[in-house]
DRENPA-554025 format. One line per 10 residues: number of its first residue (from 1); their letters; for each residue x, y, z of N, C-alpha, C, CB. Coordinates in nm, 4 decimals. Glycine has a CB too. Layout:
REM DRENPA-554025
NUM> a> X:Y:Z:X:Y:Z:X:Y:Z:X:Y:Z | ...
***
This chain:
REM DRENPA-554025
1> xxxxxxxxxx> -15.1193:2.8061:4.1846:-15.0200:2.7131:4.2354:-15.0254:2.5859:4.1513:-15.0438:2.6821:4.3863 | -14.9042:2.5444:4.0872:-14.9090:2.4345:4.0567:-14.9219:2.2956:4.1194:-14.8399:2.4432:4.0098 | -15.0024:2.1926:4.0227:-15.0527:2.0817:4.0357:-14.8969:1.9364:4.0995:-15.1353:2.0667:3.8655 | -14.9075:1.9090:4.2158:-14.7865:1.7940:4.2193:-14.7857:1.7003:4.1145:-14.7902:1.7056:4.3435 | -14.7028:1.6363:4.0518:-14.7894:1.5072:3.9828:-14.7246:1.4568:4.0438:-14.8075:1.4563:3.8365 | -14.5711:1.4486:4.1155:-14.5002:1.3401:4.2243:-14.4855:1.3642:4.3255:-14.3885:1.2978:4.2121 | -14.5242:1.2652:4.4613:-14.5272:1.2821:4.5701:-14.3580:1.3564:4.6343:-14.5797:1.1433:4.6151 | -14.3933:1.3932:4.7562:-14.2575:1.4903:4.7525:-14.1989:1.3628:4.7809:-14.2252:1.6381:4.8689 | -14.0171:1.4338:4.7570:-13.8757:1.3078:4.7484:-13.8998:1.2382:4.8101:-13.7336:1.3234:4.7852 | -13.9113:1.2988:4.9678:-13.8532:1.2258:5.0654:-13.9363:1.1090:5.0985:-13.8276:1.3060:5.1779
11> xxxxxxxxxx> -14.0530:1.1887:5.1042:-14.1541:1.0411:5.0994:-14.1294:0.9324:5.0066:-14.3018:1.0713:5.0615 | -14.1154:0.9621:4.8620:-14.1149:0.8758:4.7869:-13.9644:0.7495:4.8606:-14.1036:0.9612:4.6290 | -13.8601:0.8611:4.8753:-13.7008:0.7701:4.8747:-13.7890:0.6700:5.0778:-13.4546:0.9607:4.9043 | -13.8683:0.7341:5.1194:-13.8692:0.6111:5.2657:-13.9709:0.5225:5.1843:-13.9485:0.6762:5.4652 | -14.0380:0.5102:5.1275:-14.1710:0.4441:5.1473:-14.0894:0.3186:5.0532:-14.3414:0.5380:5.0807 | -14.0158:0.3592:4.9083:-13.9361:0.2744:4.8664:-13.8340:0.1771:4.9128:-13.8994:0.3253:4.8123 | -13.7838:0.2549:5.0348:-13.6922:0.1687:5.0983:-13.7294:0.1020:5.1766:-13.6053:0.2113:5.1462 | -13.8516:0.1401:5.2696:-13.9221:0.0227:5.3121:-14.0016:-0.0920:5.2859:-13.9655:0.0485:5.3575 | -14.0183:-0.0341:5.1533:-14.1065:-0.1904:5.0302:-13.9886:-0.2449:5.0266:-14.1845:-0.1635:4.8269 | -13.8596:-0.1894:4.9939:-13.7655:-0.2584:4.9542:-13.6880:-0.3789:5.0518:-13.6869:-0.1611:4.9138
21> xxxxxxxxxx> -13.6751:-0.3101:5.1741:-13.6493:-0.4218:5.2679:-13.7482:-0.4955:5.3235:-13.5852:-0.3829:5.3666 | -13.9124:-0.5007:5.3318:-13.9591:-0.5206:5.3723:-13.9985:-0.6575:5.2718:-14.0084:-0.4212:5.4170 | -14.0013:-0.6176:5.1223:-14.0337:-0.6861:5.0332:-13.8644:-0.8050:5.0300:-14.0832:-0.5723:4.8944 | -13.7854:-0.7699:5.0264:-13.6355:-0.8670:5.0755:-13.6393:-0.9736:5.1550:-13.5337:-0.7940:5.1557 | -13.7258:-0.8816:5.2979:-13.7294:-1.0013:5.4036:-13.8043:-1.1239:5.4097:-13.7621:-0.9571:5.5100 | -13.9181:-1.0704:5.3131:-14.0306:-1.1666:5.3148:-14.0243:-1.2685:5.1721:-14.1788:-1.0727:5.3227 | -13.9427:-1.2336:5.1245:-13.9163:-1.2874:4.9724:-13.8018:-1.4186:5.0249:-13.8306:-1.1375:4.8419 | -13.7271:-1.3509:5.1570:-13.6478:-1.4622:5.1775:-13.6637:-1.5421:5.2717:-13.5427:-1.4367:5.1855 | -13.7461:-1.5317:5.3530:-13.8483:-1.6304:5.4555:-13.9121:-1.6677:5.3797:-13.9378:-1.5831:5.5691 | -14.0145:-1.6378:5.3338:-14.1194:-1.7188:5.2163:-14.0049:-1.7967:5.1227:-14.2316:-1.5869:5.0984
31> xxxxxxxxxx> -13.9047:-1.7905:5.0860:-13.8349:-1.8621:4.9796:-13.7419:-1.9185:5.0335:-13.7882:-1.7928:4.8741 | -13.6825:-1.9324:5.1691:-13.6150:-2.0423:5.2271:-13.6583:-2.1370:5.2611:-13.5636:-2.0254:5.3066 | -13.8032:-2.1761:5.3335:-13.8761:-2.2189:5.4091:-13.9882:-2.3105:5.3008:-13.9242:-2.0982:5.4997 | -13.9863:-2.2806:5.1863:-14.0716:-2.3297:5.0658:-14.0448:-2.4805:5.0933:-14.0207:-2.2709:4.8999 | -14.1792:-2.5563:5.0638:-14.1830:-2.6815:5.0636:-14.2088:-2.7770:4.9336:-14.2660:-2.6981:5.1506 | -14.1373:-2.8764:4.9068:-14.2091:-2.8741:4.7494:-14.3447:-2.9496:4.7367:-14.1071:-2.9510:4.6335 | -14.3517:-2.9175:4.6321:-14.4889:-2.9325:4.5955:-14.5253:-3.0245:4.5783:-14.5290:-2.8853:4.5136 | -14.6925:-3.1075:4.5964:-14.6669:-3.2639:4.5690:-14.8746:-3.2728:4.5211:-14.5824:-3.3881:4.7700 | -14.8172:-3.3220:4.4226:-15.0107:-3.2945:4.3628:-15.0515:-3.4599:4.3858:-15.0446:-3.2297:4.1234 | -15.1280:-3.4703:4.4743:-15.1418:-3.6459:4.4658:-15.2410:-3.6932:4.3724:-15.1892:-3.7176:4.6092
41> xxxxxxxxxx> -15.3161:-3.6022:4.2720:-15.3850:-3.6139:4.1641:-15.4473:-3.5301:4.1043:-15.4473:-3.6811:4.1730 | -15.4402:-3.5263:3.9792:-15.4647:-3.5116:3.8629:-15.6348:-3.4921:3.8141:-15.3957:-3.6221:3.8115 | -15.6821:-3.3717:3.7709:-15.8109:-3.4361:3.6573:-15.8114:-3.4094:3.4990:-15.9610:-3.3687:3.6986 | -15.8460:-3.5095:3.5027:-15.8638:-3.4966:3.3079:-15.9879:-3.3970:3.2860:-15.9182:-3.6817:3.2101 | -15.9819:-3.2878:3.1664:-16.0683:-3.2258:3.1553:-16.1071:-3.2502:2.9641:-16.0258:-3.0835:3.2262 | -16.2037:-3.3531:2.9285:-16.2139:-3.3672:2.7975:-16.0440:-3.3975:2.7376:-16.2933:-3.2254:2.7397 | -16.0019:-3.5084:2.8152:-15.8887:-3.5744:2.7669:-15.7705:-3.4911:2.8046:-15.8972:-3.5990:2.6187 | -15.7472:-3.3528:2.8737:-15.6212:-3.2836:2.8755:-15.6251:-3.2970:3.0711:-15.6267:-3.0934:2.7790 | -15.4881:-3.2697:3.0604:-15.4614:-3.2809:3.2430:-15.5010:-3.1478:3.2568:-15.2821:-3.3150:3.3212 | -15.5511:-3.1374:3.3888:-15.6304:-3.0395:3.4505:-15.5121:-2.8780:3.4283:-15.6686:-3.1035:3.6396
51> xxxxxxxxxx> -15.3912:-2.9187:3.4582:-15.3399:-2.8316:3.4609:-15.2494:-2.7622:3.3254:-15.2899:-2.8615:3.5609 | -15.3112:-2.8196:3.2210:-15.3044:-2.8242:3.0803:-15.3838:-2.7121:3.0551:-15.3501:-2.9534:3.0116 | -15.5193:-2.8028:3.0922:-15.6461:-2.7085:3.0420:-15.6125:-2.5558:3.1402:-15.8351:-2.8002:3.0917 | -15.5772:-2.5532:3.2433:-15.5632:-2.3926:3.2653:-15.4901:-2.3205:3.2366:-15.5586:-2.3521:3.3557 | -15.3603:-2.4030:3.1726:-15.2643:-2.2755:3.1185:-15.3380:-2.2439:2.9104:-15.0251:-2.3598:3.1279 | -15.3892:-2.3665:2.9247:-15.4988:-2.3174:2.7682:-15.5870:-2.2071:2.7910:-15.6205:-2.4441:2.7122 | -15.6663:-2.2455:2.8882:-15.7524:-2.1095:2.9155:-15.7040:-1.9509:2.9512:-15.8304:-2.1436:3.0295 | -15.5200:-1.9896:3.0292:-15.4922:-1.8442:3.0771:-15.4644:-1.7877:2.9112:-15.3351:-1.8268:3.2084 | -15.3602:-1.8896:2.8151:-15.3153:-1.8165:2.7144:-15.4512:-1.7434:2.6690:-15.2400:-1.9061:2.6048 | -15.5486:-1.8049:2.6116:-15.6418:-1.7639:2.5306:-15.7527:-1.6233:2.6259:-15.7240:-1.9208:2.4829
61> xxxxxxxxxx> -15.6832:-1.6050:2.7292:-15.7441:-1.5230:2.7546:-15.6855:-1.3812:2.7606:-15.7921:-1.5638:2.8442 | -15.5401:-1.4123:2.7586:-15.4176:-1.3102:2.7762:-15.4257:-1.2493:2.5743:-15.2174:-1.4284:2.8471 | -15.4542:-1.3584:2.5581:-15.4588:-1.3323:2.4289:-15.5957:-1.2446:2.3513:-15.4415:-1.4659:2.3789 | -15.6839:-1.2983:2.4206:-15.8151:-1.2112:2.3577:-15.8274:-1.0952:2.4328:-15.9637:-1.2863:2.3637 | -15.7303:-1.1257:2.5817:-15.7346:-0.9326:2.6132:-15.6428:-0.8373:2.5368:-15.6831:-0.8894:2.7781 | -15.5436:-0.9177:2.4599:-15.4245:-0.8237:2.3714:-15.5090:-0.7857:2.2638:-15.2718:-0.9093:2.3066 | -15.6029:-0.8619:2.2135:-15.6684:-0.8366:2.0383:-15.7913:-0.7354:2.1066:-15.7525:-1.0285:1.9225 | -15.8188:-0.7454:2.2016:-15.9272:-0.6464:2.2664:-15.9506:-0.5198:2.2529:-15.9205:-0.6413:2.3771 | -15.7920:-0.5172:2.3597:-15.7318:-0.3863:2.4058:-15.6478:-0.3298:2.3008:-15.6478:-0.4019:2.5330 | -15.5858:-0.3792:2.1411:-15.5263:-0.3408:2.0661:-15.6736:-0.3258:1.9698:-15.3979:-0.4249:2.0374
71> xxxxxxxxxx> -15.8021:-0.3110:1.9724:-15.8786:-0.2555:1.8781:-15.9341:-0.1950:1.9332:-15.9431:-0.3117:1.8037 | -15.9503:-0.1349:2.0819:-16.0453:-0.0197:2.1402:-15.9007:0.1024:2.1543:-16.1454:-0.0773:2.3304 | -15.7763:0.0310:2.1559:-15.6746:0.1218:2.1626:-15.6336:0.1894:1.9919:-15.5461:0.0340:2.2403 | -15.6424:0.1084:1.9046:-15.7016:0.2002:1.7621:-15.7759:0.2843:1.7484:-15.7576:0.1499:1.6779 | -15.9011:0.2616:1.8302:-16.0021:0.3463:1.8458:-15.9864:0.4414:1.8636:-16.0682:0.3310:1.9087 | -15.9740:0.4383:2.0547:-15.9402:0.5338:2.1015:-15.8227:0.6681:2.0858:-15.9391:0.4802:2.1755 | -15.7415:0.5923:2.1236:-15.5764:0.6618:2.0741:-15.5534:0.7501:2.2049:-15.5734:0.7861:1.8997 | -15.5903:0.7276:2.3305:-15.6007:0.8256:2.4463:-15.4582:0.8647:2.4800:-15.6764:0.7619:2.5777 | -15.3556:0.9683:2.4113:-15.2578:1.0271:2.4011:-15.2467:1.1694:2.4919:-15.2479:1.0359:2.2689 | -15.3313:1.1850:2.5488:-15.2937:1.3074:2.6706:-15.2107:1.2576:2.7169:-15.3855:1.3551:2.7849
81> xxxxxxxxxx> -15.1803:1.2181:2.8337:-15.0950:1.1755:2.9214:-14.9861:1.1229:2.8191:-15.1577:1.0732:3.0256 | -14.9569:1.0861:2.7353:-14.8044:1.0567:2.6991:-14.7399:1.1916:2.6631:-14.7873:0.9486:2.5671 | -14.8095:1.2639:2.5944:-14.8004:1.3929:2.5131:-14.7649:1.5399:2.5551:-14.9156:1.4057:2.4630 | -14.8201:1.5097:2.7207:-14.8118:1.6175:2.8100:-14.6856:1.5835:2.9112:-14.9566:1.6364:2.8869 | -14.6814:1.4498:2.9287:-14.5670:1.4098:3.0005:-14.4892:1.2804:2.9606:-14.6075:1.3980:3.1310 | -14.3723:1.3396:2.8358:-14.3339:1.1803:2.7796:-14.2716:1.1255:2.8792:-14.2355:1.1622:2.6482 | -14.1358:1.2054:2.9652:-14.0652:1.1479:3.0635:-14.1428:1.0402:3.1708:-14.0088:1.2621:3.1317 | -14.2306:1.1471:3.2217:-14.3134:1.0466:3.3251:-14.3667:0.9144:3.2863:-14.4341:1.1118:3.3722 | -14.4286:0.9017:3.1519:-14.5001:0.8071:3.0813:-14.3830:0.7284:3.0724:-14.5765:0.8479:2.9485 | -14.2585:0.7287:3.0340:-14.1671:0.6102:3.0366:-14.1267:0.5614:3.1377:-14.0680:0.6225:2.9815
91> xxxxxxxxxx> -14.1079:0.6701:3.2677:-14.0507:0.5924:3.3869:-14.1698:0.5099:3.4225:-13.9950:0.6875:3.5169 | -14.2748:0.5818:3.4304:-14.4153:0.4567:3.4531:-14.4277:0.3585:3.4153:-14.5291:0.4714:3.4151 | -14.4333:0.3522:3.2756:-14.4051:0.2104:3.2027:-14.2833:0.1220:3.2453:-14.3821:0.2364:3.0521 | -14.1617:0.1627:3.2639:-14.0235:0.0978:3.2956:-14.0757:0.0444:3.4294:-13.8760:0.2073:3.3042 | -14.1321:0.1283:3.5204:-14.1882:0.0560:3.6910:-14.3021:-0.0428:3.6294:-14.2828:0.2018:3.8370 | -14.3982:-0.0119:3.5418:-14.4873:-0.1167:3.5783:-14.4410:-0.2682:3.5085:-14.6378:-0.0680:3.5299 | -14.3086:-0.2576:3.3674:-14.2920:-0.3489:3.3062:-14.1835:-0.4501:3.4161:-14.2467:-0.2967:3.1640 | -14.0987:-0.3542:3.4861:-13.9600:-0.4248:3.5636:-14.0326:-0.4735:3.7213:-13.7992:-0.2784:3.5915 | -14.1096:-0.4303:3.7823:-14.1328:-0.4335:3.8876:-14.1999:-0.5621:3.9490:-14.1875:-0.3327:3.8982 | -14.3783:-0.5977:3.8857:-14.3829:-0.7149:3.8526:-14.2915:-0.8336:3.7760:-14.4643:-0.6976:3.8096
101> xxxxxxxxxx> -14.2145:-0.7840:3.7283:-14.1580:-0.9066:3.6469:-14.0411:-0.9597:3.7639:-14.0802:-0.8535:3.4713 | -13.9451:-0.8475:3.7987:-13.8651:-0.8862:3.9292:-13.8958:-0.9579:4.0293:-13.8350:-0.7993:3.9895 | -14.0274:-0.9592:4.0852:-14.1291:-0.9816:4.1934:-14.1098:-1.0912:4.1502:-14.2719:-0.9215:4.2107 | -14.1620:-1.2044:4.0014:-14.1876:-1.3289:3.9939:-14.0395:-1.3649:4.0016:-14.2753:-1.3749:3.8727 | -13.9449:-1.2768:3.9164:-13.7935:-1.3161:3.9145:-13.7394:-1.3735:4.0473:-13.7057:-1.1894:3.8799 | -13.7490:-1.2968:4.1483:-13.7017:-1.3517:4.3076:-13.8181:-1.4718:4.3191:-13.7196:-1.2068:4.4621 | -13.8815:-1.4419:4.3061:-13.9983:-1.5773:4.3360:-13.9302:-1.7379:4.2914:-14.1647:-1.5489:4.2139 | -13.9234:-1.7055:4.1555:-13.8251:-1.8443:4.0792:-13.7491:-1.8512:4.1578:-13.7436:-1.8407:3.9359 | -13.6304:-1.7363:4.1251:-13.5080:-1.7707:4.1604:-13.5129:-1.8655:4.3046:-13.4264:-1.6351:4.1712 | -13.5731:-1.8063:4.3678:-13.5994:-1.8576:4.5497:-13.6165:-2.0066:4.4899:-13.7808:-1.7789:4.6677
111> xxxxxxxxxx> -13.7392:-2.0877:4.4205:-13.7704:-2.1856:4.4026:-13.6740:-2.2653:4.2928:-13.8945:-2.1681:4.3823 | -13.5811:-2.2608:4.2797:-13.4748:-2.3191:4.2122:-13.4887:-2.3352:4.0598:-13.4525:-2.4434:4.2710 | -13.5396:-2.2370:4.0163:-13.5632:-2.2289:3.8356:-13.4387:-2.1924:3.7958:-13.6803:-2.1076:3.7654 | -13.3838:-2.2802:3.7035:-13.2317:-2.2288:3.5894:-13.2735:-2.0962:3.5472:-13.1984:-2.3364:3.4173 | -13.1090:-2.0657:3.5416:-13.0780:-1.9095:3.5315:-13.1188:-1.9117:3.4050:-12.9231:-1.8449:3.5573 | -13.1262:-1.9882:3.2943:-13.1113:-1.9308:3.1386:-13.2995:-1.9211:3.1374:-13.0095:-2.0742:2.9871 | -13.3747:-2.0272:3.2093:-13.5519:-2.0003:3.1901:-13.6094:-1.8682:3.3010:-13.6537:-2.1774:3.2467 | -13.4934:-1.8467:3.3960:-13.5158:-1.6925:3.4480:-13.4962:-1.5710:3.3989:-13.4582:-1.6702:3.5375 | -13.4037:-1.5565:3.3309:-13.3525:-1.4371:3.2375:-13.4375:-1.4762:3.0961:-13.1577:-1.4367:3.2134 | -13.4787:-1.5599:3.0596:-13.5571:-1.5191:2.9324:-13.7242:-1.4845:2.9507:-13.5412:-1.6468:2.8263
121> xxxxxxxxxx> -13.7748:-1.5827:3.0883:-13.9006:-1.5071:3.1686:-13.9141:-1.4029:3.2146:-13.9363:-1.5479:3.2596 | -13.7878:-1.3280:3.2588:-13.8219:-1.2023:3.2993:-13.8486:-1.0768:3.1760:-13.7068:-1.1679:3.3943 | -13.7621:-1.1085:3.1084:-13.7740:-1.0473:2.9527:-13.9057:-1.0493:2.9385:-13.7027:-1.1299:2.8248 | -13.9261:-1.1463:2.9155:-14.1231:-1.2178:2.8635:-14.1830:-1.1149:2.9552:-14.1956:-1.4375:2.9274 | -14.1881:-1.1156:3.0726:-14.2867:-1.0928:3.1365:-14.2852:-0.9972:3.1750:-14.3130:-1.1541:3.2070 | -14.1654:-0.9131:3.1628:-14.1743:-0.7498:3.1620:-14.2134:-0.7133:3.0018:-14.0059:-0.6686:3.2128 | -14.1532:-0.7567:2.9397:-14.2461:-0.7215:2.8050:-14.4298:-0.7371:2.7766:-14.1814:-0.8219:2.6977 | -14.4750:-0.8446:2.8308:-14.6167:-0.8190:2.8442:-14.6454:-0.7140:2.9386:-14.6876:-0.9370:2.8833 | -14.5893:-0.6970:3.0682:-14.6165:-0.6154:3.1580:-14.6058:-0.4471:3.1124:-14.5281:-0.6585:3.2656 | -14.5185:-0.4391:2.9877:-14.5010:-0.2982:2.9555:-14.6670:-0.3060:2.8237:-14.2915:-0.2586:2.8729
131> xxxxxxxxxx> -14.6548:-0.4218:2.7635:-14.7494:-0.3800:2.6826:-14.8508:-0.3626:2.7124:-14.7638:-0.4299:2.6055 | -14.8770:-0.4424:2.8510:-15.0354:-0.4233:2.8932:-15.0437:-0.2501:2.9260:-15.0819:-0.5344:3.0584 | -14.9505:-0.2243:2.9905:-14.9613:-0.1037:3.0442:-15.0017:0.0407:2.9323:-14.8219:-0.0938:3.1158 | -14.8873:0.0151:2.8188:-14.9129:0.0761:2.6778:-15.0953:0.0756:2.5874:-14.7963:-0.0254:2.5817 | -15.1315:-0.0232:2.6469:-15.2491:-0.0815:2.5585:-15.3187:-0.0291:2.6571:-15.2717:-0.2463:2.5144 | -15.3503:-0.0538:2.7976:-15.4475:0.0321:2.8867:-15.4317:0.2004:2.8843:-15.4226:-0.0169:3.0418 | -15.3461:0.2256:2.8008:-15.3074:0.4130:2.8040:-15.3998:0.4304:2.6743:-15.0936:0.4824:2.7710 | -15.3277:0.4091:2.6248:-15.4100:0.3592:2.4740:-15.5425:0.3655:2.4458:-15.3988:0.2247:2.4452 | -15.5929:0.3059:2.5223:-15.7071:0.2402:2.5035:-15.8111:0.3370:2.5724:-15.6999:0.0932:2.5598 | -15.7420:0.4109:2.6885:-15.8458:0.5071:2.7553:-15.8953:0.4635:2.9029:-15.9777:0.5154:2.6592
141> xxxxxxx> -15.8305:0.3607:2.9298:-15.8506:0.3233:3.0503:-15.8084:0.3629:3.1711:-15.8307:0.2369:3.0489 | -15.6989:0.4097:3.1752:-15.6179:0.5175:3.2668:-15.7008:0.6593:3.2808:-15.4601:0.5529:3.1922 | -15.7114:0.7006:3.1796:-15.7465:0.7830:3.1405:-15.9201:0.8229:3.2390:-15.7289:0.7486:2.9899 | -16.0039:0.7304:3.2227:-16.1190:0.6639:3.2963:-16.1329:0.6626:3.4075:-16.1342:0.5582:3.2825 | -16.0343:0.5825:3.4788:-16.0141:0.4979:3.5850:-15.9698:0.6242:3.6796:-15.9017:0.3652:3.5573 | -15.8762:0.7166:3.6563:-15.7546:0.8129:3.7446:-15.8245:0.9403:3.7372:-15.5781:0.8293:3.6693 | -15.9075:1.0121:3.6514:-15.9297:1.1291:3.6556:-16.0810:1.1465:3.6869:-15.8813:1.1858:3.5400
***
């Protein structure tokens, strides 16, 4: 008997539609009700504002996980799973690159971010979101982690 690799339809089409409204309702209570934000101070960290120094630390870390995961993914080359199932491997990637990125997309949008720095963030951030995903296949981590 063959192996499922996707849960049956029907399950899949309720469980979606209930993230889907469930994730709607709460996206729009949480995002009507938002209060703004008000920092009543600041720390300097070696001369940079506190909140300087953490988007320095997130880049450089987003960054040394890309140079990481793009030289153990040379290495490795863990190509089963694309090879055996290209279709699946793209819709996977398309969910893990669009899905998070949408998630922050309603998030902005709710909090009043311009349309032109929303549509070029979501781009951004489904594009890291697909590469991370590419680079953890890659790399053997899926691979590890799932079987």
């Amino acid at each position: 008997m063959p192996k499922k690799v996707l849960p049956d339809t029907y399950t899949f089409v309720i469980a979606a539609a209930v993230g889907l409204v469930l994730g709607t309702v709460l996206s729009y209570i949480f995002g009507s009700v938002v209060l703004p934000t008000k920092i009543p101070f600041e720390f300097t960290i070696g001369g940079l504002s506190s909140s300087l120094f953490i988007v320095d630390i997130l880049v450089v870390a987003l960054v040394g996980a890309v140079i990481f995961l793009g030289y153990v993914a040379a290495i490795v080359r863990d190509t089963n799973f694309p090879a055996k199932n290209p279709w699946l491997f793209m819709a996977e990637t398309a969910v893990v690159a669009f899905v998070p990125a949408s998630v922050i997309y309603i998030m902005s949008d709710f909090r009043g971010a311009p349309a032109t720095d929303l549509n070029t963030n979501f781009l951004l951030l489904a594009a890291k979101f697909g590469i991370f995903h590419l680079l953890f296949q890659f790399s053997g981590v899926y691979t590890y982690f799932f079987s």
